[in-house]
N, C-alpha and C positions, 0 to 999 in steps of 0.2 A: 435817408434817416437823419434825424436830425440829433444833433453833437452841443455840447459844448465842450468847448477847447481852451489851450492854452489860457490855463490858469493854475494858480498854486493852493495847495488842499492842505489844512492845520486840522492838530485833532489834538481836544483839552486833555491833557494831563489823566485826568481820570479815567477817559476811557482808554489812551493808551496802553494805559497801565492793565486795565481789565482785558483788554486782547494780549499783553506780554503772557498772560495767566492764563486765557482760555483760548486755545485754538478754534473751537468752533463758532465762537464770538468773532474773533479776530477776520474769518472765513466772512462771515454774513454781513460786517462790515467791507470788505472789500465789496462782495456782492453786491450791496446794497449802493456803494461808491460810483462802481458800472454803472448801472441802473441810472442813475442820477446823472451824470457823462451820456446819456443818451435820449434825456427826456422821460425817464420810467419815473413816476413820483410814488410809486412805492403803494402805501397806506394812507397820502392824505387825502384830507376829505377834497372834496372834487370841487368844493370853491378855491380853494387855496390853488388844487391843480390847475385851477382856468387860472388864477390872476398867476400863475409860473407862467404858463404858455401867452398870455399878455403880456409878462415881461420879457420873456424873449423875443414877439415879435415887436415891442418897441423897441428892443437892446438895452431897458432902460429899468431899475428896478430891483426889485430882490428875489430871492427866490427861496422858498421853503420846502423841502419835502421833508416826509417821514416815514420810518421801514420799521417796520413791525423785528425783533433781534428772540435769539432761541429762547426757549422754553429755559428760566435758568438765571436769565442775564438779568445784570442789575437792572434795566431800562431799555425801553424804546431806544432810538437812532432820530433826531436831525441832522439834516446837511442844511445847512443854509451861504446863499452864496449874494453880495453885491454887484452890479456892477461899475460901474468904476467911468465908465464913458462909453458913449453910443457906437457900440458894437456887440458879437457873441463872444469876444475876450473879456471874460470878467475879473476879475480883479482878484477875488480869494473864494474859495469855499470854507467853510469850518464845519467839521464834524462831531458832532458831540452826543453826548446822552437826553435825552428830553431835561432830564432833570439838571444838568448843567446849565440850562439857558435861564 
């Protein structure tokens, strides 16, 4: 199965805040977190998943998914991650609300 690995994961302010407040939010972000650490892209459309799975097999590139969050929550869910130099070590993920990007 395929990983991505050793990297460090930031999440805006805003939705921070909104998982201190809702545990079932806070839950489906992690969930959604895994997912993404494993190549699951969730809910995005299936061109954006081919160019993820292109950028991992170049090492080289960005990566976007998006997770559909409960019935309730302020927004959708992106991860989006860089990488940083030709390998599966990428550099950062940032987690955020659709609406923060």
């Amino acid at each position: 199965m395929r990983r991505i690995t050793e990297h460090q994961a930031y999440m805006t302010r805003t939705l921070a805040d909104a998982c201190e407040k809702d545990a079932e939010l806070d839950a489906a972000v992690k969930d959604a977190y895994i997912k993404f650490c494993v190549c699951n892209w969730g809910d995005t459309h299936p061109d954006d998943a081919k160019l993820n799975d292109e950028a991992l097999t170049a090492e080289a590139g960005r990566i976007v998914a998006k997770y559909k969050m409960p019935a309730g929550s302020p927004d959708d869910l992106f991860i989006i991650m860089t990488f940083d130099e030709p390998s599966l070590h990428a550099n950062a993920a940032t987690i955020m609300f659709c609406s923060d990007y």
